[in-house]
ROTOR-340084 format. One record per residue (C-alpha): residue number from 1; residue in one letter; z, y, x. Coordinates in steps of 0.25 Angstrom, whole numbers, plus 5000, padded with zeros to 4 digits. Layout:
tiba_mivo_zz_yy_xx
NUM_A_Z_Y_X
...
//
This chain:
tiba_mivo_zz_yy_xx
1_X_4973_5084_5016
2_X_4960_5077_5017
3_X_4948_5077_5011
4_X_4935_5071_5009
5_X_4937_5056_5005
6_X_4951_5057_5001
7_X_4946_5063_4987
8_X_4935_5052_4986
9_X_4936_5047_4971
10_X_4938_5034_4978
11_X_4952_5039_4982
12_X_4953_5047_4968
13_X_4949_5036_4960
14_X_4961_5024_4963
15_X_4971_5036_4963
16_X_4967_5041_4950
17_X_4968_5027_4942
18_X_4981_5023_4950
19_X_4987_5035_4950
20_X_4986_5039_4936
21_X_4990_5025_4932
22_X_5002_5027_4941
23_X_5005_5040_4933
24_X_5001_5035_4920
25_X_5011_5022_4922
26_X_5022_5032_4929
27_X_5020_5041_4914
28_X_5022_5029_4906
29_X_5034_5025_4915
30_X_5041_5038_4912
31_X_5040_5036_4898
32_X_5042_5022_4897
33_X_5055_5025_4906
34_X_5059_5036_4897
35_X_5060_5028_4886
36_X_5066_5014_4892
37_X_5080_5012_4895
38_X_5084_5014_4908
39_X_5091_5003_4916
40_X_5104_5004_4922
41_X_5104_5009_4936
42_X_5100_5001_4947
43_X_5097_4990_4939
44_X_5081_4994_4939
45_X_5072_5002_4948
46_X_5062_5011_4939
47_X_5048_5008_4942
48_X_5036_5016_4936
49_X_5028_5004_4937
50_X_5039_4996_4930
51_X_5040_5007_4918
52_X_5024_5006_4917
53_X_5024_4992_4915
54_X_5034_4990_4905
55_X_5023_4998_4895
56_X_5012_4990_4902
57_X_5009_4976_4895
58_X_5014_4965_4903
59_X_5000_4960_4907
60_X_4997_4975_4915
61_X_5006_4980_4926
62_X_5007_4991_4936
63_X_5013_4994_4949
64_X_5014_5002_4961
65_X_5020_5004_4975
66_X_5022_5015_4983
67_X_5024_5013_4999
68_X_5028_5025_5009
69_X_5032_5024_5023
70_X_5034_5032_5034
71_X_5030_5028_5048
72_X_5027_5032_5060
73_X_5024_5027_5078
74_X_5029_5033_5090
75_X_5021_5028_5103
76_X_5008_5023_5095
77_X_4998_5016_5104
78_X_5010_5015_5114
79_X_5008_5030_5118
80_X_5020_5039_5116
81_X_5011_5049_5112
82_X_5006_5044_5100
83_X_5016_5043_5086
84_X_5014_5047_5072
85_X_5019_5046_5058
86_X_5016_5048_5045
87_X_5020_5043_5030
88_X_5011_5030_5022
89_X_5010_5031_5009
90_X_5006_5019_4998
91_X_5005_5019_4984
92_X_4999_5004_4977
93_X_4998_5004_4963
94_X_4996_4991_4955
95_X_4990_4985_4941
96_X_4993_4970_4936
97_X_4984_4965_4926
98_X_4987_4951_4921
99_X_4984_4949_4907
100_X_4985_4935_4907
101_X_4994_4925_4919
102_X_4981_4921_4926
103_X_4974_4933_4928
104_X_4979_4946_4936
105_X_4970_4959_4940
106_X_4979_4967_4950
107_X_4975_4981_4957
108_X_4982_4988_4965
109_X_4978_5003_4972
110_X_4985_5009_4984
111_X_4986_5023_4991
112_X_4989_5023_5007
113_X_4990_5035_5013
114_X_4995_5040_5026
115_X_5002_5054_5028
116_X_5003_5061_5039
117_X_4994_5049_5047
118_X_4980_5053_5052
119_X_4971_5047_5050
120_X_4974_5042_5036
121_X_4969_5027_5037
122_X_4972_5014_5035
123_X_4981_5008_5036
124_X_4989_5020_5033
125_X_4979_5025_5022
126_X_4970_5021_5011
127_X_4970_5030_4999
128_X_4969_5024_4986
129_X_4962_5010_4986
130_X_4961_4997_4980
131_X_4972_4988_4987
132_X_4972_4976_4976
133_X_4964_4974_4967
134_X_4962_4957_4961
135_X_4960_4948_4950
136_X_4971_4936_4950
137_X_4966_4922_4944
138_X_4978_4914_4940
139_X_4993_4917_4944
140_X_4995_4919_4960
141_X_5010_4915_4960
142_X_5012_4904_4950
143_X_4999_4899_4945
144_X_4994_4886_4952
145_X_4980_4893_4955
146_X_4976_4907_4957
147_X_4966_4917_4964
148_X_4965_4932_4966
149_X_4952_4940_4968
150_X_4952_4954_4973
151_X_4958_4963_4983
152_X_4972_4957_4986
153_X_4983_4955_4996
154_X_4984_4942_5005
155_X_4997_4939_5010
156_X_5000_4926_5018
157_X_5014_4923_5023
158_X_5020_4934_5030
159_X_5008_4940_5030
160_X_5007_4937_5046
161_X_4992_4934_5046
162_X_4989_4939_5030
163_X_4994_4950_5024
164_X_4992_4962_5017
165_X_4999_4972_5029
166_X_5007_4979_5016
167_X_5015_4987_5028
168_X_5002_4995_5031
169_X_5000_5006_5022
170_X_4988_5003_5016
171_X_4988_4987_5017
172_X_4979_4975_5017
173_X_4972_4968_5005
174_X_4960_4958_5005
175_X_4949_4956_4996
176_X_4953_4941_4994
177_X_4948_4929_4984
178_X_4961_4920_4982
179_X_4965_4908_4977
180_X_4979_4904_4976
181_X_4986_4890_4974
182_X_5001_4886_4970
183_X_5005_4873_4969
184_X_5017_4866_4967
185_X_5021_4852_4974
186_X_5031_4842_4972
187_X_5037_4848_4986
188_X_5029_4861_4989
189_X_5024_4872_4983
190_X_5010_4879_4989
191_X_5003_4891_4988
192_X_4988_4892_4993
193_X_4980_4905_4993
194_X_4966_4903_4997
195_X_4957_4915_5000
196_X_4944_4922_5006
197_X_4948_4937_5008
198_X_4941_4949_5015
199_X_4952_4962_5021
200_X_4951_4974_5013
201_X_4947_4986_5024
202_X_4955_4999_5019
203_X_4948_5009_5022
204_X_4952_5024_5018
205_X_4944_5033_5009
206_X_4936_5021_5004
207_X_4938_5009_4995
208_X_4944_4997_5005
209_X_4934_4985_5005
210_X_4932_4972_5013
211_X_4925_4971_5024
212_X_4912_4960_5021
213_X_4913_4948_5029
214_X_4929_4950_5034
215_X_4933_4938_5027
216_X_4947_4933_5027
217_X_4949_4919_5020
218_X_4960_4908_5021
219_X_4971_4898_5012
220_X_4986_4902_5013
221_X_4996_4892_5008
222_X_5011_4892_5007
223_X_5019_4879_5007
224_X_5034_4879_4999
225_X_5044_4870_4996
226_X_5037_4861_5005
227_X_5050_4863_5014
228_X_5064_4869_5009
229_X_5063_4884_5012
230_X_5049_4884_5018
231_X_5036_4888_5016
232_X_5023_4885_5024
233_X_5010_4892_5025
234_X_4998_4886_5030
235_X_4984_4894_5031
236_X_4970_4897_5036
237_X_4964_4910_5035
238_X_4950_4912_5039
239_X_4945_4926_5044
240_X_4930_4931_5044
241_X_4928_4945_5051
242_X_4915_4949_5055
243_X_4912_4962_5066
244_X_4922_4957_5076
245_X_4919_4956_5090
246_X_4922_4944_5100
247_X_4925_4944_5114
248_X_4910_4945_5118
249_X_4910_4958_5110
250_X_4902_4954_5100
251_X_4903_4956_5084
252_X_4906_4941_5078
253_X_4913_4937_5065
254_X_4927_4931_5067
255_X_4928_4917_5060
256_X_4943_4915_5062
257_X_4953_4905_5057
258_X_4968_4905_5056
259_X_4976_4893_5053
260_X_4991_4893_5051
261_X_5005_4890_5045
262_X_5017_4899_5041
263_X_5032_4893_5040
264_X_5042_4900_5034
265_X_5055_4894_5031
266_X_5070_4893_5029
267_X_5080_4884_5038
268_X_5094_4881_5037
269_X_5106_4890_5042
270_X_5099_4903_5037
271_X_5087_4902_5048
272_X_5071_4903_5044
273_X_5060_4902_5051
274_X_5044_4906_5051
275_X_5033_4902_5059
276_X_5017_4904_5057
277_X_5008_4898_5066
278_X_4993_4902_5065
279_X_4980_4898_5074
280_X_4967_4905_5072
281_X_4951_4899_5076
282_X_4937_4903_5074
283_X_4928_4913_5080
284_X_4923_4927_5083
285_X_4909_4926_5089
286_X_4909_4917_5099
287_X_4922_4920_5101
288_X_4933_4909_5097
289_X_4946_4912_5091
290_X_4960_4903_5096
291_X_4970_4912_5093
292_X_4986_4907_5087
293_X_4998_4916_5082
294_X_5011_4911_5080
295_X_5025_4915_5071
296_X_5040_4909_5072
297_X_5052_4916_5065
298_X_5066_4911_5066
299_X_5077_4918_5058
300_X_5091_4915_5051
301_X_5097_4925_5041
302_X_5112_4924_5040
303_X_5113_4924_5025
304_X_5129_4923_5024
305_X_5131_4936_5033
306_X_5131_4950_5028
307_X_5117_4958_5029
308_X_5110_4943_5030
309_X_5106_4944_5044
310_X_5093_4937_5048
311_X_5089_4937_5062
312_X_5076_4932_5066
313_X_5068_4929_5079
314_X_5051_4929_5081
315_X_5039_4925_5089
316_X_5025_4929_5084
317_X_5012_4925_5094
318_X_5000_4927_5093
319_X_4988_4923_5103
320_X_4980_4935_5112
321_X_4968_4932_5119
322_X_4968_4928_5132
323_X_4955_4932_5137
324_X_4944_4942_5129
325_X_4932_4936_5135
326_X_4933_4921_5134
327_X_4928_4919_5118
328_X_4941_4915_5112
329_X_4948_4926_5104
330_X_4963_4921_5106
331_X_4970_4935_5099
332_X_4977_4929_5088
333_X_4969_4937_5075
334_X_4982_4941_5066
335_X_4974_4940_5053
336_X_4977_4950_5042
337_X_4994_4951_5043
338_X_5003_4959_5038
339_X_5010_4962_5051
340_X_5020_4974_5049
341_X_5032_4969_5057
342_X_5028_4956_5060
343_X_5029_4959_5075
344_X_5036_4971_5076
345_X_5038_4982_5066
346_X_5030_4993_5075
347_X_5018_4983_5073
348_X_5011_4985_5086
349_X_5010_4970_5088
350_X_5003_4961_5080
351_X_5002_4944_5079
352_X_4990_4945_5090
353_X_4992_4942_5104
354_X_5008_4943_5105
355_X_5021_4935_5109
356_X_5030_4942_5100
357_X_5045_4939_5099
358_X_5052_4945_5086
359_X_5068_4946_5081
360_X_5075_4952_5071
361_X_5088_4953_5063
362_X_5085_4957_5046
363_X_5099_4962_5040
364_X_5102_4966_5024
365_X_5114_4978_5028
366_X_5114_4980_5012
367_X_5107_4976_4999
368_X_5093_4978_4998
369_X_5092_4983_5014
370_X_5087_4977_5027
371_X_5086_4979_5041
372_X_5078_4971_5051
373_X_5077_4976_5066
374_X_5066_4967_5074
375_X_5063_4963_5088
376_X_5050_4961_5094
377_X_5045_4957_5110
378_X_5030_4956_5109
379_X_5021_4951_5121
380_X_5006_4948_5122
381_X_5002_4932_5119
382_X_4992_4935_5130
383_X_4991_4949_5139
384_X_4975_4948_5140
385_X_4976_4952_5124
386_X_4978_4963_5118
387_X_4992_4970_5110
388_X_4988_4967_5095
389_X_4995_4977_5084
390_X_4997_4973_5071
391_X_4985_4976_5067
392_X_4977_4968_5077
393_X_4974_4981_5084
394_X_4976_4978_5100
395_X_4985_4989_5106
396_X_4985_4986_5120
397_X_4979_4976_5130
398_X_4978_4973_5144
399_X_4964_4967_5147
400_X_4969_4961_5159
401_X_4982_4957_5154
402_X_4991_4962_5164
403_X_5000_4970_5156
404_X_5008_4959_5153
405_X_5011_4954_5138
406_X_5027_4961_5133
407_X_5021_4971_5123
408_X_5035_4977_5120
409_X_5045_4974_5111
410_X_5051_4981_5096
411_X_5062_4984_5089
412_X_5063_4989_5075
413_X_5072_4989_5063
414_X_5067_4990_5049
415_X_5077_4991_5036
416_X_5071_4990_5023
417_X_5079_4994_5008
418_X_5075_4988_4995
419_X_5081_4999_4987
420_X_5074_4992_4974
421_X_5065_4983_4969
422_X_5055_4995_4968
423_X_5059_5004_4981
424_X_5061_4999_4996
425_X_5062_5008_5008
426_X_5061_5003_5023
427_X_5061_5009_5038
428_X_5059_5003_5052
429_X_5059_5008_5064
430_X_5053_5000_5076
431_X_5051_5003_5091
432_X_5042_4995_5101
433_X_5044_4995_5116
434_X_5032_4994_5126
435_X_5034_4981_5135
436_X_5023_4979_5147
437_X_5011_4976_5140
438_X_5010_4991_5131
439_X_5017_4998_5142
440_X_5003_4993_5153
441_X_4994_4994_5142
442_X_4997_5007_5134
443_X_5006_5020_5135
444_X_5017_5009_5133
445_X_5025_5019_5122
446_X_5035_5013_5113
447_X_5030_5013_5098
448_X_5040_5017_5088
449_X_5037_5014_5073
450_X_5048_5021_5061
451_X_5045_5018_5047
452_X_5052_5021_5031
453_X_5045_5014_5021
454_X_5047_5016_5005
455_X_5041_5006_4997
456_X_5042_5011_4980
457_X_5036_4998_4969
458_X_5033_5006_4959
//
């Protein structure tokens, strides 16, 4: 067991307060569930949350969730010889209060740790931190106007380019001023957020913060009933990120801007579709940015057939850059996404620098289950540029560009069970092959990712 800053009183100090609220609530449950007539079977899950707010006025609320997964890699960094596994454990615990409609203080704390994983970092670990914590204005969802102050989560679509990455085990908030706008048109309903943000760093074994001067502003809107079965999302976000170096090699502030639109939509005979188009400008330095990323789904779900089959075919691209010494940074910059199996479930590729076909078939085999087994064939938008995982990081690269562009293809199965409304439990299992490009540039190992997830909403 460690020592040192582990038994700081900033580790002890959240854990005290949330714990013995947990333990007081879970008391309180026992006896109110002692005393209170118990529903028939299956027609309600127990929740200790649930039993602690019924004795709770209606203005205070408490809840909780508790997230373990299992996981593990064979052939990490390409090399046969490097694998691990180890088990992710996540408690959050939550406080509502809203006295009134039109104002709302909410706070959450969360526990991340890693077992078995050396070291214990993020974004495997972060013992006992602030995650949430802010003051809403007005009512979000159905007020006309509303704004959030505080430490909060920002999701934007499907989170391609925003999001709060929940698959990772400690996750992503921002220190975010929001303003949020609903309106209702004769013939289209809009929601606009507006907001000026800065990306919380977690950092183990100290309070997560900010970092001064890496600014994230923008304005999100989403477009309904403006066609049937349709919803249309323009934006712009602006990112401000100081310390950065440009193709000189010298430290400049990026200035970049992202402009785009996000489609999602029904069509007849059961098919839908989805397409996201984004273009991003500005500067690093001297350094110029021209960089574009593109999204296109086609699916069709046979509703009338057993197991409601939905197959679906893919093509993500995002530009690479061309030439590292010319002053025009063409890596498309994928922003701050939520990009667990978005382009493959091993998530070894990311939205920077790729070509990436994508199918699938979805089936429901009972009540409450689903299986999903994918197919990805990823090459390089451009070979002078780099492999980009999903986490920005480059991987591999051939400078002069003569290891070819096929980076290797996937293929996973996933199957997920909602057992009830408070417990889910997942597994996936997904296994990449090396093509041309990983095999030149690396030890050219096939990577294997397995997984079992129980999620329990307390």
């Amino acid at each position: 067991m460690r020592s040192g800053p582990r038994t700081s009183v900033r580790h002890l100090l959240p854990a005290i307060v949330l714990s013995g609220g947990l333990c007081g609530g879970i008391c309180i449950a026992q006896e109110v569930h002692a005393r209170t007539p118990q529903a028939a079977p299956g027609a309600s899950t127990y929740s200790p949350a649930g039993e602690v707010n019924r004795v709770l006025p209606p203005w205070l609320r408490f809840g909780g969730e508790y997230r373990a997964r299992f996981e593990g890699y064979s052939g990490g960094g390409f090399n046969p010889a490097n694998s691990d596994a180890y088990w992710l454990s996540r408690v959050r615990l939550n406080l509502t209060i809203r006295p009134v409609w039109w104002f709302r203080i909410f706070a959450e704390g969360q526990d991340a740790r890693a077992i078995a994983k050396q070291p214990g970092q993020p974004p495997y670990e972060n013992v006992w931190d602030i995650r949430q914590g802010y003051v809403d204005l007005g009512d979000s969802d159905k007020g006309m106007f509303a704004v959030r102050v505080g430490r909060q989560e920002i999701n934007f679509g499907d989170q391609r380019l925003v999001g709060s990455s929940n698959w990772t085990n400690t996750a992503r908030t921002f220190d975010a001023v929001r303003g949020i706008g609903n309106f209702v048109l004769p013939d289209a309903a809009i929601r606009l957020d507006i907001f000026a943000a800065s990306v919380v760093n977690v950092v183990n074994d100290t309070w997560d913060h900010h970092q001064q001067g890496n600014n994230f502003h923008g304005a999100h809107a989403e477009i309904t009933k403006l066609f049937p079965g349709a919803s249309i999302e323009p934006y712009v976000y602006w990112k401000l990120q100081p310390g950065l170096r440009n193709e000189a090699g010298l430290v400049s502030r990026l200035n970049e801007k992202a402009f785009g639109v996000r489609w999602v939509g029904s069509l007849p005979a059961g098919f839908d579709c989805q397409l996201e188009m984004v273009r991003e400008t500005g500067s690093l330095g001297s350094d110029k940015v021209h960089a574009w990323a593109g999204h296109w789904v086609l699916g069709r779900t046979a509703a009338s057939v057993r197991m409601k089959p939905r197959v679906w075919a893919e093509y993500n691209f995002a530009t690479g850059d061309a030439n590292a010494k010319d002053g025009t940074r063409g890596t498309f910059d994928q922003l701050y996404p939520t990009a667990h199996d978005k382009y493959g479930l091993t998530d070894q590729v990311g939205w920077k620098n790729v070509r990436d076909i994508r199918a699938g078939l979805e089936i429901k085999p009972a009540r409450n289950w689903t299986a999903v087994l994918e197919y990805n064939d990823w090459h390089l938008a451009n070979a002078f540029d780099a492999l980009y995982n999903t986490s920005s990081t480059a991987s591999a690269r051939s400078a002069t560009g003569t290891a070819g562009t096929h980076v290797g293809q996937e293929l996973a199965v996933t199957a997920s069970w909602t057992v009830s409304s408070s417990f889910q439990a997942a597994a996936g299992l997904g296994h990449l092959f090396p093509g041309s490009f990983l095999k030149k540039t690396t030890p050219g190992s096939g990577y294997t990712f397995p997984y079992v997830m129980f999620t329990y909403k307390f």
